[in-house]
C-alpha positions as CSV (number, residue, x, y, z in Angstrom):
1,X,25.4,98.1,61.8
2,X,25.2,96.9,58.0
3,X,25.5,93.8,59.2
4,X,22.9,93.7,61.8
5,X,20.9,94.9,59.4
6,X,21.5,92.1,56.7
7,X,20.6,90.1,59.5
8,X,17.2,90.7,60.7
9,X,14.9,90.1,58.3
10,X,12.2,92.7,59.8
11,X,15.0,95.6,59.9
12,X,16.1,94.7,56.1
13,X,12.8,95.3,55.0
14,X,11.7,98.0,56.9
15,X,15.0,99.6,55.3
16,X,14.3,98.8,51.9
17,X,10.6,100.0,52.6
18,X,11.7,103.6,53.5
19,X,14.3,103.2,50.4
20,X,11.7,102.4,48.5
21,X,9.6,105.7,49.7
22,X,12.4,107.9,48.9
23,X,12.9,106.5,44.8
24,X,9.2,106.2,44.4
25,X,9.7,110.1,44.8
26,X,12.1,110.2,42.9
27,X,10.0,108.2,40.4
28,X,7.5,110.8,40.2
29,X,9.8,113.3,39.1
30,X,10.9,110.7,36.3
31,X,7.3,110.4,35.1
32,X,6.5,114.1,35.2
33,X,9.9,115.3,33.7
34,X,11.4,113.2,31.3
35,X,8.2,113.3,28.6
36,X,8.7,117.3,28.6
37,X,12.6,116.7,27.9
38,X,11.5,114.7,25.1
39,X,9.4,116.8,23.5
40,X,11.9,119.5,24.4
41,X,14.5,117.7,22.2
42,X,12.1,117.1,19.5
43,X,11.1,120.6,19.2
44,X,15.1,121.6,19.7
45,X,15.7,119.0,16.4
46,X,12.9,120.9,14.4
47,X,14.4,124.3,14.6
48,X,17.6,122.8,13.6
49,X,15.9,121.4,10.9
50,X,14.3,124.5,10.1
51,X,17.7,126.4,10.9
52,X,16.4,128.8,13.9
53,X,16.9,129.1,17.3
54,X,15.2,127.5,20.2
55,X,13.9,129.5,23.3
56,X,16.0,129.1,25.8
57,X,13.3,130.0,28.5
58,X,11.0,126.9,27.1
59,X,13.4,124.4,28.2
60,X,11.8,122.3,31.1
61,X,13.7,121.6,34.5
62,X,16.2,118.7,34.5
63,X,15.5,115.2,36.2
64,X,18.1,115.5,39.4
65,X,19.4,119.0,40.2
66,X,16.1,121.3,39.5
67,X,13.7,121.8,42.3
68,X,10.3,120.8,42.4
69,X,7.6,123.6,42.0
70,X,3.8,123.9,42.3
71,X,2.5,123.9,38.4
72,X,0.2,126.1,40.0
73,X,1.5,128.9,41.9
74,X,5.3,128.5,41.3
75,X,5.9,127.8,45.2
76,X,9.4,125.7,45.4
77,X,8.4,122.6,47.4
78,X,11.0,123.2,50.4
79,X,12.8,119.9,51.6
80,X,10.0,119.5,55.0
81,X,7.4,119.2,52.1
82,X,8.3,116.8,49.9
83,X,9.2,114.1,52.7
84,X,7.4,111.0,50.8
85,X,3.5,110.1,52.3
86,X,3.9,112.0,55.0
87,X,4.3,115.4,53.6
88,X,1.1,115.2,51.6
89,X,-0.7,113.9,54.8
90,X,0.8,117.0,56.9
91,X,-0.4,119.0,54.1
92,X,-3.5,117.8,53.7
93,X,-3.0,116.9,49.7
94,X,-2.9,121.0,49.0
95,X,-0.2,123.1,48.4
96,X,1.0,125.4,51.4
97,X,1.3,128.1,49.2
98,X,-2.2,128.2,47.2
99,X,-4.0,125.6,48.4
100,X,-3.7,123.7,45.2
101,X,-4.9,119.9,45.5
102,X,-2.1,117.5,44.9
103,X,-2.7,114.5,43.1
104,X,-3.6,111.2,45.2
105,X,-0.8,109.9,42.7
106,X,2.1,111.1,44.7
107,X,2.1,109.1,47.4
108,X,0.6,106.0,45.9
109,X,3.6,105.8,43.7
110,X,5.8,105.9,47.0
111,X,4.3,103.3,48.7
112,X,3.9,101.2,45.2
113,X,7.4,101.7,44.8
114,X,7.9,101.1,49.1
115,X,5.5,97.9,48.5
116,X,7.4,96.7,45.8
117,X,10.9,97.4,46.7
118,X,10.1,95.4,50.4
119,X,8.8,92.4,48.3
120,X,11.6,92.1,45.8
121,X,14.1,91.9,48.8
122,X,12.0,90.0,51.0
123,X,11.7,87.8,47.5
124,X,15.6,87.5,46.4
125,X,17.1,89.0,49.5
126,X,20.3,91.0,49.5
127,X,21.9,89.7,46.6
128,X,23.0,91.0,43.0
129,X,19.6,89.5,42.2
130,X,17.8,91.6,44.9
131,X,19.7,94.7,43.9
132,X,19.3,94.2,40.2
133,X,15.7,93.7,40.7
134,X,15.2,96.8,42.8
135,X,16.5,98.4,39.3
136,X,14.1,96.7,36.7
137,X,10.7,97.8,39.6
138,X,12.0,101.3,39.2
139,X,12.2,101.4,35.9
140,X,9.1,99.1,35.3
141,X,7.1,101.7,37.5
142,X,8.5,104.8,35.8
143,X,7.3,103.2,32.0
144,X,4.1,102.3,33.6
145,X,3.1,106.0,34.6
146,X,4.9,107.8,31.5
147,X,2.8,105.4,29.4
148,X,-0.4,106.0,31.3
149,X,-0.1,109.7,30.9
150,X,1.4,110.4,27.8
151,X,1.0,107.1,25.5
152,X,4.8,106.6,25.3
153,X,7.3,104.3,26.1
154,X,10.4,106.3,25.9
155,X,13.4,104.8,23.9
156,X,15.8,106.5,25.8
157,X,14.6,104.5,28.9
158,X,13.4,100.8,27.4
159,X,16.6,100.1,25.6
160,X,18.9,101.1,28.4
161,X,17.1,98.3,30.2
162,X,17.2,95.9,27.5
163,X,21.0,96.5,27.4
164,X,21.3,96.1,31.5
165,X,19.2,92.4,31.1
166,X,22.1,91.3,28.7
167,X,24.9,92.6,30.4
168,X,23.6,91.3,33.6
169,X,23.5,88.2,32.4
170,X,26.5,87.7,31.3
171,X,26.8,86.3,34.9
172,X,23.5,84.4,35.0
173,X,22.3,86.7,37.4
174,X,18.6,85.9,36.4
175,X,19.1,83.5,33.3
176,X,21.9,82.2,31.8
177,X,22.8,84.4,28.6
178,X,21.3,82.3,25.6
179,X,18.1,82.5,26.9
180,X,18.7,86.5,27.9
181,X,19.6,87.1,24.0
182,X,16.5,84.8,22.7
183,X,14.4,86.6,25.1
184,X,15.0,90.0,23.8
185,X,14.7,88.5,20.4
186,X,11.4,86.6,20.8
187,X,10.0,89.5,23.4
188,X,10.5,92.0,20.2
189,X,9.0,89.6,17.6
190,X,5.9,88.6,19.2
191,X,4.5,92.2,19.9
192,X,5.6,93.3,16.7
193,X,4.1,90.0,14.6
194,X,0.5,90.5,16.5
195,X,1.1,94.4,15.8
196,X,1.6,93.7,11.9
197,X,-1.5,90.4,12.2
198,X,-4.0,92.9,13.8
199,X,-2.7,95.6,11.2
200,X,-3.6,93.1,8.9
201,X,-6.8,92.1,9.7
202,X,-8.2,95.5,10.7
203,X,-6.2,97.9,9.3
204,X,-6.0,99.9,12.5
205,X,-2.4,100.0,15.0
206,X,-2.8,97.9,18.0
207,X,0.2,99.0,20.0
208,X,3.3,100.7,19.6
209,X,6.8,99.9,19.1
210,X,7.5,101.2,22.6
211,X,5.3,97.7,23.6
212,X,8.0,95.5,21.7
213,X,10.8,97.3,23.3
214,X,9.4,96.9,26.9
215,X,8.8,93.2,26.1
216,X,11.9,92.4,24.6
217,X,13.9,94.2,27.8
218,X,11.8,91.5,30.2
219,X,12.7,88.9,27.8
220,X,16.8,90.1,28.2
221,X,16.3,90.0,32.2
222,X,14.4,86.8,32.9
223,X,14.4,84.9,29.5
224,X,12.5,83.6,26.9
225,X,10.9,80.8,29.2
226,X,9.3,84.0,31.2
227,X,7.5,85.3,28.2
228,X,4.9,83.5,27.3
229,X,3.5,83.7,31.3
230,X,4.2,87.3,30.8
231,X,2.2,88.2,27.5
232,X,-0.8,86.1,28.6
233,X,-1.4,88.2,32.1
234,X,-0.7,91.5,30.4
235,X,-3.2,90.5,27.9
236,X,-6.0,88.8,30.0
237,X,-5.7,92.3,33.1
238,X,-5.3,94.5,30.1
239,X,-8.6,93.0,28.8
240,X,-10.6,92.8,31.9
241,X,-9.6,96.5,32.6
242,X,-11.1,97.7,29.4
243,X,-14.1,96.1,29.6
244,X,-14.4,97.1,33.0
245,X,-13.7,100.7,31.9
246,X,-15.9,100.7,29.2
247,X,-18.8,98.9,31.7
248,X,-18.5,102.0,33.7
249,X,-18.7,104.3,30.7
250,X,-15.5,105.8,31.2
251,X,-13.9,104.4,28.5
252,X,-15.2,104.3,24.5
253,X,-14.4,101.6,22.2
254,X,-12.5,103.9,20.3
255,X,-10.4,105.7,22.5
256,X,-6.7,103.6,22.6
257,X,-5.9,102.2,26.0
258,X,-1.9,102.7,27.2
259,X,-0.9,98.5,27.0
260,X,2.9,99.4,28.8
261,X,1.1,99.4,32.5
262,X,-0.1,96.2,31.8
263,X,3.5,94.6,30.3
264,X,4.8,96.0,33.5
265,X,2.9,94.4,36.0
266,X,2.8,90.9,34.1
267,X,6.6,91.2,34.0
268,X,7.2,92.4,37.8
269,X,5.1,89.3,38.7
270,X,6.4,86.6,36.7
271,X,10.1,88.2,38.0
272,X,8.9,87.5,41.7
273,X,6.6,84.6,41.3
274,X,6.9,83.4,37.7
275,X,8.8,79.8,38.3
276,X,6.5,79.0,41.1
277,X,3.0,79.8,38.4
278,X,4.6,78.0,36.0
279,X,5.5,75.0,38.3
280,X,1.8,75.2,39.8
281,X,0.5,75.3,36.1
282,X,2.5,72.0,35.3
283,X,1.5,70.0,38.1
284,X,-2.4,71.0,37.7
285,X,-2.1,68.8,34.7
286,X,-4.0,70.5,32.8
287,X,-2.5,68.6,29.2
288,X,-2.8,65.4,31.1
């Protein structure tokens, strides 16, 4: 059966796409939960500092075992309900309960994850490569919507990654390991030297060290050479998307703009198609 489905093209992807559903559900519980842990623990290390005792009943529900729950009404999502897309479409985006709206978000990071999961395969195929980049999408999307809502690019999350891109390459599995360890070196320096320029020059903060991290973990999975390619798409869509925000007046000058989402996508694409832009760049000829 495994085999079979190794074998056909059209039932590998069809499999990943459904596995792909399933984690991008689990990926929303990520985004929602693990920022409330965090502060959670931050508040936990104040009253240690402080020598009192946390509330017990203020601790937020864990990532894996705790069931998911309307913020709402408190109705625990039973398992029919929280089958990925096609729950929210029986439902009607409410709640069964109160007839709270559920976000559009939801499902569109299922079938993101779905999309995305189906490419990388159909990209790599069933290898260690495949499989290892099935890992760095899920965490890529996870840091994308944790930094959209909250501003934050958790440590406890980009450094784990950066450690995987090393290790991983220990085999060459995406780059041999010289170019893993100057990835993660040069990724880190680059934010943080434009970070400290722009600091500089303006006197304001730019990004945040969470930025570097993220950077330097892409730099540890698909090497140095990938960076470059990487910073200037993040840069030119994150761009575009804040003028275009602030052309529709939802966005003021002022008002910081999360740059993680943007890291993200320029890394996820220069994984899948970054040799072949580069290649295409080259042969355009562009420096004669």
């Amino acid at each position: 059966m495994i085999q079979t489905l190794f074998e056909s093209t059209p039932l590998l992807l069809a499999g990943v796409f459904i596995f792909g559903l399933i984690i991008g559900s689990f990926l929303n519980v990520v985004i929602l939960r693990v920022p409330l842990l965090l502060e959670y623990d931050w508040r936990c290390q104040c009253h240690e500092l402080l020598q009192t005792e946390p509330d017990e009943k203020e601790r937020p529900p864990g990532i894996v075992l705790a069931r998911s729950k309307c913020p709402k009404c408190g109705h625990h999502i039973r398992a029919i309900e929280n089958i990925p897309v096609l729950s929210y479409l029986a439902l009607r985006g409410k709640c069964s309960a109160c007839k709270a709206p559920i976000s559009l978000r939801y499902p569109l990071i299922e079938l993101t994850t779905a999309i995305l999961f189906a490419l990388t395969i159909w990209h790599f195929g069933p290898t260690l490569q495949g499989l290892s980049a099935l890992l760095l999408t899920a965490f890529l999307i996870a840091l994308a919507g944790i930094d959209t809502d909250h501003q934050l690019l958790p440590d406890n999350m980009t450094l784990p990654l950066l450690w995987a891109g090393i290790a991983l390459n220990l085999w060459s599995v995406h780059t041999d390991l010289a170019s893993s360890v100057m990835g993660a070196i040069v990724g880190y320096l680059a934010l943080w030297s434009i970070y400290h320029l722009f600091r500089l020059l303006t006197g304001k903060e730019g990004m945040g060290y969470g930025d570097f991290k993220l950077l330097a973990a892409l730099g540890a999975w698909m090497g140095w050479q990938m960076l470059p390619l990487t910073i200037l798409l993040s840069s030119v869509v994150g761009a575009l998307f804040g003028l275009i925000l602030m052309g529709m007046g939802k966005m003021k000058r002022d008002i910081p703009m999360p740059f993680g989402p943007f890291i993200a996508a320029a890394g996820w694409i220069a994984l899948i198609w970054g040799e072949q832009i580069i290649d295409q760049y080259a042969r355009s000829g562009v420096f004669g």
